[in-house]
N, CA and C of each residue as an Amber inpcrd file, in Angstrom:
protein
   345
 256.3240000 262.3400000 -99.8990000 256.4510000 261.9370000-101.2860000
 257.9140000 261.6280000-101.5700000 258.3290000 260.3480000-102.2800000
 259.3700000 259.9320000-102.7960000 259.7940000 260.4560000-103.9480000
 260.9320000 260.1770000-104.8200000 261.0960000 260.0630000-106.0400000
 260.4590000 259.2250000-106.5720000 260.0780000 258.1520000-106.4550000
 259.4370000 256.8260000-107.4180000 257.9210000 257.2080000-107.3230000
 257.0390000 258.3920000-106.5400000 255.8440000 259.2570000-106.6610000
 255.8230000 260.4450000-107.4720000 257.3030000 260.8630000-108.2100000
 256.9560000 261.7100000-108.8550000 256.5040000 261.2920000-110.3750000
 255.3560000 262.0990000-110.8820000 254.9120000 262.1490000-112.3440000
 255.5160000 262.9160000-113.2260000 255.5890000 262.4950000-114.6590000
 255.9050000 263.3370000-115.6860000 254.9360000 263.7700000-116.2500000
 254.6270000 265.3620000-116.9430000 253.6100000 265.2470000-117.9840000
 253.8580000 266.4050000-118.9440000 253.7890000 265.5710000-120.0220000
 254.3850000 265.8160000-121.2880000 253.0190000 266.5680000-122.1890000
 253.6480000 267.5850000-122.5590000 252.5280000 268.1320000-123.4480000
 253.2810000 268.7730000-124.9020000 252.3720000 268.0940000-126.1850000
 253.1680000 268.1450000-127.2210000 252.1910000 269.1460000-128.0700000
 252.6610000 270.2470000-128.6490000 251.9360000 271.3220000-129.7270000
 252.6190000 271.3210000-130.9910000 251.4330000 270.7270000-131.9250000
 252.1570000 270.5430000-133.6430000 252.2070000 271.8130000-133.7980000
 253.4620000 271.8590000-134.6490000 253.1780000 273.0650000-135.0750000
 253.5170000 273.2070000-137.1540000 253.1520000 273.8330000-137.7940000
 253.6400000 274.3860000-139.1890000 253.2550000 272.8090000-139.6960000
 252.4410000 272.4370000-139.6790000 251.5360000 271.3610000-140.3410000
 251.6840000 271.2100000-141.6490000 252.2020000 270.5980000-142.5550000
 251.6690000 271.0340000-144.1060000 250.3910000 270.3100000-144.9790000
 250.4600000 270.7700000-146.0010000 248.8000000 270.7030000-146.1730000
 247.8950000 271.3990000-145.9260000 247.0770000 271.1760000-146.6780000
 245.5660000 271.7620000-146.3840000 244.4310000 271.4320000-145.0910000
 243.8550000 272.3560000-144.8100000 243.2400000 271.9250000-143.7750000
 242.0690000 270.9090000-144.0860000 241.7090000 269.6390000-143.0650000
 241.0470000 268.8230000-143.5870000 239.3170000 269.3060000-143.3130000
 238.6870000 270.1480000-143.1050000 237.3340000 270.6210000-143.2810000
 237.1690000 272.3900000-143.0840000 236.3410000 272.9300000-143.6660000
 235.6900000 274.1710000-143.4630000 235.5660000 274.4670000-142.1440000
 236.4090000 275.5900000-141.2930000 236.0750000 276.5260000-139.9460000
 236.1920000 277.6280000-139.7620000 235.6780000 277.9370000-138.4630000
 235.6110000 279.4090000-138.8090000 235.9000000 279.7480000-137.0150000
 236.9750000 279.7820000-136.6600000 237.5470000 279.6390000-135.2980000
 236.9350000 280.8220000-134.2300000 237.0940000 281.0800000-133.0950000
 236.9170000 282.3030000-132.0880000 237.8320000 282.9550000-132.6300000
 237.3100000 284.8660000-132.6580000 238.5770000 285.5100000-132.8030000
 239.0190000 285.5670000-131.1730000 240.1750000 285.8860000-132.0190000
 241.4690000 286.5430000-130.1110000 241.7950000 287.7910000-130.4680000
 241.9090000 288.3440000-129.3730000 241.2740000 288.3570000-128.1690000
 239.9400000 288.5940000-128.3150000 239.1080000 287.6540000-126.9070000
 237.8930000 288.3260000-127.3070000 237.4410000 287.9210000-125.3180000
 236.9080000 289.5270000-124.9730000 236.3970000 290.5360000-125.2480000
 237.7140000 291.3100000-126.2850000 237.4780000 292.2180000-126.8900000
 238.9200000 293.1370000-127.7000000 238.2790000 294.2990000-127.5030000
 239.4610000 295.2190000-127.2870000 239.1910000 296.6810000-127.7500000
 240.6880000 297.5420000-128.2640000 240.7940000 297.3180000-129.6430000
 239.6800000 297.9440000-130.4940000 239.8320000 297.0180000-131.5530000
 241.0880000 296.3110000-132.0240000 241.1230000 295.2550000-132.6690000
 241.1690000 293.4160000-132.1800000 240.9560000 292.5240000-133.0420000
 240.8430000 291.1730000-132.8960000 241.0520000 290.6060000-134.2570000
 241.7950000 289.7520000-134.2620000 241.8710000 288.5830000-135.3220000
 240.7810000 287.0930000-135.2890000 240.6270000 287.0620000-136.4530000
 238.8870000 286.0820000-136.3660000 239.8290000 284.9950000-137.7830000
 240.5350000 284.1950000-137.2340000 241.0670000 282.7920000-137.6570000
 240.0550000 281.7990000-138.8420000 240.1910000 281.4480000-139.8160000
 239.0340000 280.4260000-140.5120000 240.3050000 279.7090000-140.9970000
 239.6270000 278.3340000-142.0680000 240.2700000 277.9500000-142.5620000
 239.5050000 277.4480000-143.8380000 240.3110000 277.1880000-144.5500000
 239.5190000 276.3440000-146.2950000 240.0280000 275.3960000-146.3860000
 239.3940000 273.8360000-146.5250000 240.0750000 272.8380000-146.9680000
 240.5640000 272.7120000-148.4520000 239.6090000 273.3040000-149.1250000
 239.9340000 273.7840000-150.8990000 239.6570000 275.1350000-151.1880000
 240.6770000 275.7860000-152.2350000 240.3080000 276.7860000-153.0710000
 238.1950000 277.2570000-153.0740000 238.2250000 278.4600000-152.3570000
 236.6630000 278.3650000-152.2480000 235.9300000 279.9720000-152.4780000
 235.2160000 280.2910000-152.6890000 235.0400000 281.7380000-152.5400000
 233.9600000 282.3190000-151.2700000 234.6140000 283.1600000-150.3470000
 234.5790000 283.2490000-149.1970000 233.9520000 284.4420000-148.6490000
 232.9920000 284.7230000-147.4310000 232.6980000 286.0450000-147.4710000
 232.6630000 285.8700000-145.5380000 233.0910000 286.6600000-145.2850000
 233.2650000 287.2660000-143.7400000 232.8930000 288.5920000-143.2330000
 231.5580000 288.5550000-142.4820000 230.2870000 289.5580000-142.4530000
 230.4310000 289.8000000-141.2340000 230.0080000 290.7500000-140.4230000
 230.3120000 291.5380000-139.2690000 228.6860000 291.6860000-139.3960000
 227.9530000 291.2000000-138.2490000 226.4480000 291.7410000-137.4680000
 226.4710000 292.4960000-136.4370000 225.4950000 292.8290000-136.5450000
 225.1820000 293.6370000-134.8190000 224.1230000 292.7040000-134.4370000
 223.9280000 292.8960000-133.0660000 222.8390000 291.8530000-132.1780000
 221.3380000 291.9800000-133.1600000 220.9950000 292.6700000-133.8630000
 219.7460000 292.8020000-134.4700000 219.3400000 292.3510000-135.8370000
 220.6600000 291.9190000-135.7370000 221.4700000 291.6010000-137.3470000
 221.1410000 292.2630000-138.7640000 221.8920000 293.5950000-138.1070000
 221.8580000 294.6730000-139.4450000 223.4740000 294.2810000-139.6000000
 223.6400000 294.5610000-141.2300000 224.9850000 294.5630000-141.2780000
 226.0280000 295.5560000-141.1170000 227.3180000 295.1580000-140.4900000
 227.8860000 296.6550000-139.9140000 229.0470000 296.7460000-140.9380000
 229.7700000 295.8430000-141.2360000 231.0640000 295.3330000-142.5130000
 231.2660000 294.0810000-142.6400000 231.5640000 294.1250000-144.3880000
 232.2060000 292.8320000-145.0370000 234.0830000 292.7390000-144.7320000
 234.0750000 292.1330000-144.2550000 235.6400000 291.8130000-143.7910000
 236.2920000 291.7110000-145.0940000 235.6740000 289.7810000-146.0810000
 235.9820000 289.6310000-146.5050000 235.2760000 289.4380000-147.3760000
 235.3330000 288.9560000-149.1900000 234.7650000 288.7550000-150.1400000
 235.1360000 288.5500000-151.5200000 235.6070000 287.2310000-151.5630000
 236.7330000 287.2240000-152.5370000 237.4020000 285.2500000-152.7530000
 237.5750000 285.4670000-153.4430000 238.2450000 283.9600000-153.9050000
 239.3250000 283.3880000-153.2490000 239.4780000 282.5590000-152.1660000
 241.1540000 282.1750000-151.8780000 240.9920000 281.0590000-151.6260000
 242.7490000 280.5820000-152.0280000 243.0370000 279.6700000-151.7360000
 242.6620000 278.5790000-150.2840000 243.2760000 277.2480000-150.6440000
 242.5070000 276.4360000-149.4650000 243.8460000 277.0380000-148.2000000
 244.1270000 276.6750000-147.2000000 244.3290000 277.2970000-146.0640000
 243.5630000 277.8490000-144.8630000 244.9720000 277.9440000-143.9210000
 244.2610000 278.4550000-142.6260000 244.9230000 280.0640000-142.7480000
 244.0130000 280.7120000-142.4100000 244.0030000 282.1060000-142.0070000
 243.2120000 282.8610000-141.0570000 243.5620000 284.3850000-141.3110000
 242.9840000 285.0400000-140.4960000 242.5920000 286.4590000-140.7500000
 242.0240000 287.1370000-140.2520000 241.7010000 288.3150000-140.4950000
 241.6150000 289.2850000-139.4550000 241.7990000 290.7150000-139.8340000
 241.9550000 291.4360000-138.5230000 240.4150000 292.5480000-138.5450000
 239.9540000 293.0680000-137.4280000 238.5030000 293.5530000-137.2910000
 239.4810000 294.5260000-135.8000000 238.9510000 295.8130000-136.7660000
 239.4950000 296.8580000-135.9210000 238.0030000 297.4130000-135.7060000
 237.4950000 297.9620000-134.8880000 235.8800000 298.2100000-134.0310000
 236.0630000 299.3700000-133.5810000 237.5050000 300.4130000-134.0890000
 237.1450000 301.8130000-133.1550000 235.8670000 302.3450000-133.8460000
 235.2530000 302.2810000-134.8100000 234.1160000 302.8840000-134.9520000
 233.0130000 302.5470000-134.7950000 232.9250000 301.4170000-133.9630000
 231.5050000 300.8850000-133.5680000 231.1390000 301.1610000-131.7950000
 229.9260000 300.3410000-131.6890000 229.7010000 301.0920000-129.9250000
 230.3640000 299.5310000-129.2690000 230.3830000 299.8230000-127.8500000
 230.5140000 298.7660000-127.4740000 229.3390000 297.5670000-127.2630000
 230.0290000 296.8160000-127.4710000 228.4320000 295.2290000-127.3860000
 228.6420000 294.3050000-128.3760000 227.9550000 293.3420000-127.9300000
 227.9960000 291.8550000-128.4560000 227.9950000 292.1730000-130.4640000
 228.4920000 291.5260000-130.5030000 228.2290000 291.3480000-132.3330000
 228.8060000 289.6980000-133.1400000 228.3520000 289.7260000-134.4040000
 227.9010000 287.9910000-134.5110000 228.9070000 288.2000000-136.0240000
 230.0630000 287.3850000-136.1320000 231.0280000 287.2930000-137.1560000
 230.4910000 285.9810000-137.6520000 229.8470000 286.0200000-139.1360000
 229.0870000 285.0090000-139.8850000 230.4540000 285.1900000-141.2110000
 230.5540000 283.3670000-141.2810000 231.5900000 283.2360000-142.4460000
 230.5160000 282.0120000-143.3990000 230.2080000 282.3790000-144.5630000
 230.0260000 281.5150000-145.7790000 230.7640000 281.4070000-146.7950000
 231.2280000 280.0920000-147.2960000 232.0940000 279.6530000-147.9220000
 231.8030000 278.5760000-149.0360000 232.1690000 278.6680000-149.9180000
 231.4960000 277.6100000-150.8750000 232.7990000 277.1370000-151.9540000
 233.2710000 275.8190000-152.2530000 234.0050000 275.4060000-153.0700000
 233.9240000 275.8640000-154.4000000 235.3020000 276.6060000-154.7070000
 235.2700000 277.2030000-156.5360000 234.4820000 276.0690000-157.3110000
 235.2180000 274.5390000-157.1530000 234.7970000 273.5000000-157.9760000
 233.7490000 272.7730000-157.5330000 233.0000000 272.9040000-156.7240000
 232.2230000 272.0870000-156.4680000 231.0970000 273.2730000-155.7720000
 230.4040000 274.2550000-155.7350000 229.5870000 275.0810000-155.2790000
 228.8200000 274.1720000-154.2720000 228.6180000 272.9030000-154.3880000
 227.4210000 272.3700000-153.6300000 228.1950000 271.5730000-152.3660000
 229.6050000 272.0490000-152.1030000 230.4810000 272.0320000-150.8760000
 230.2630000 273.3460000-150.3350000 229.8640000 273.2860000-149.6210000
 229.8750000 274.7930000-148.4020000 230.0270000 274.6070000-147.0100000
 230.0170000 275.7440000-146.3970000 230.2480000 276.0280000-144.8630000
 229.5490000 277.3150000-144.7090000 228.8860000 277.5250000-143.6050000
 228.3030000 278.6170000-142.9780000 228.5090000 278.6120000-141.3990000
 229.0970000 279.3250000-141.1840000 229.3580000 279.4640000-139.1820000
 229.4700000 280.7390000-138.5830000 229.0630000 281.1180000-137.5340000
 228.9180000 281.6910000-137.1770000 229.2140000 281.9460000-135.3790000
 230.0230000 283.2520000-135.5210000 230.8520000 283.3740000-133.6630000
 230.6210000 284.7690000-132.9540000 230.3480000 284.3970000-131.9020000
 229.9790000 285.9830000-131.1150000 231.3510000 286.2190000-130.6160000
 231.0110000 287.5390000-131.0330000 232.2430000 289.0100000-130.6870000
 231.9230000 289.5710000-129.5420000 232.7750000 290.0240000-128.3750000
 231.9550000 290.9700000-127.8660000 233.5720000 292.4810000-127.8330000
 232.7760000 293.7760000-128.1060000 233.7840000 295.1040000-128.2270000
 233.8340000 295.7730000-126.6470000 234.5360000 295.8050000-126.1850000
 234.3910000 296.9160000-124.7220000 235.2520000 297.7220000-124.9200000
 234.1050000 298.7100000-124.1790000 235.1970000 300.0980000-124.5090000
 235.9440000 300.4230000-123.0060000
């Protein structure tokens, strides 16, 4: 191999974006597998009122994370699990626009806890 065979490769990460995010998500938390905590990332494109539910595989409910009015943005939330067993569990986010109720999002991401 020559010099005139070598490649460049360039890799570019935006970062501190401004603005609002342009649609309703509800990201993987990290780390995941976790033990004992994980952060579970969403975002709001508008001001919306928001609820972030913690299942178990049978889908009884185990905790409300979140439940409450916020602003549009990306965020996150933290889910500490020392008091649960270890195993799969299902982080369901519904979201619905303050001004417009008939804008929503519903998604849903598997967790898994090891002990």
């Amino acid at each position: 191999m020559n010099d005139t065979d070598r490649r460049v490769v360039l890799t570019v990460i935006l970062t501190g974006q401004s603005g609002s995010p342009a649609s309703y998500a509800l990201f993987q938390n990290y780390p995941n597998p976790f033990n004992p905590t994980t952060l579970i990332p969403y975002s709001l494109p508008v001001p919306s009122r928001v609820k972030l539910s913690i299942y178990d595989l049978i889908g009884r409910l185990v905790l409300v994370l979140v439940d409450e009015a916020q602003n549009a943005g990306t965020r996150s939330v933290s889910w500490n699990a020392r008091n649960v067993a270890s195993g799969m569990y299902y982080c369901r986010m519904e979201a619905a626009a303050l001004d417009d109720p008939g804008r929503s999002f519903s998604g849903v991401r598997k967790l898994a806890v090891v002990r």
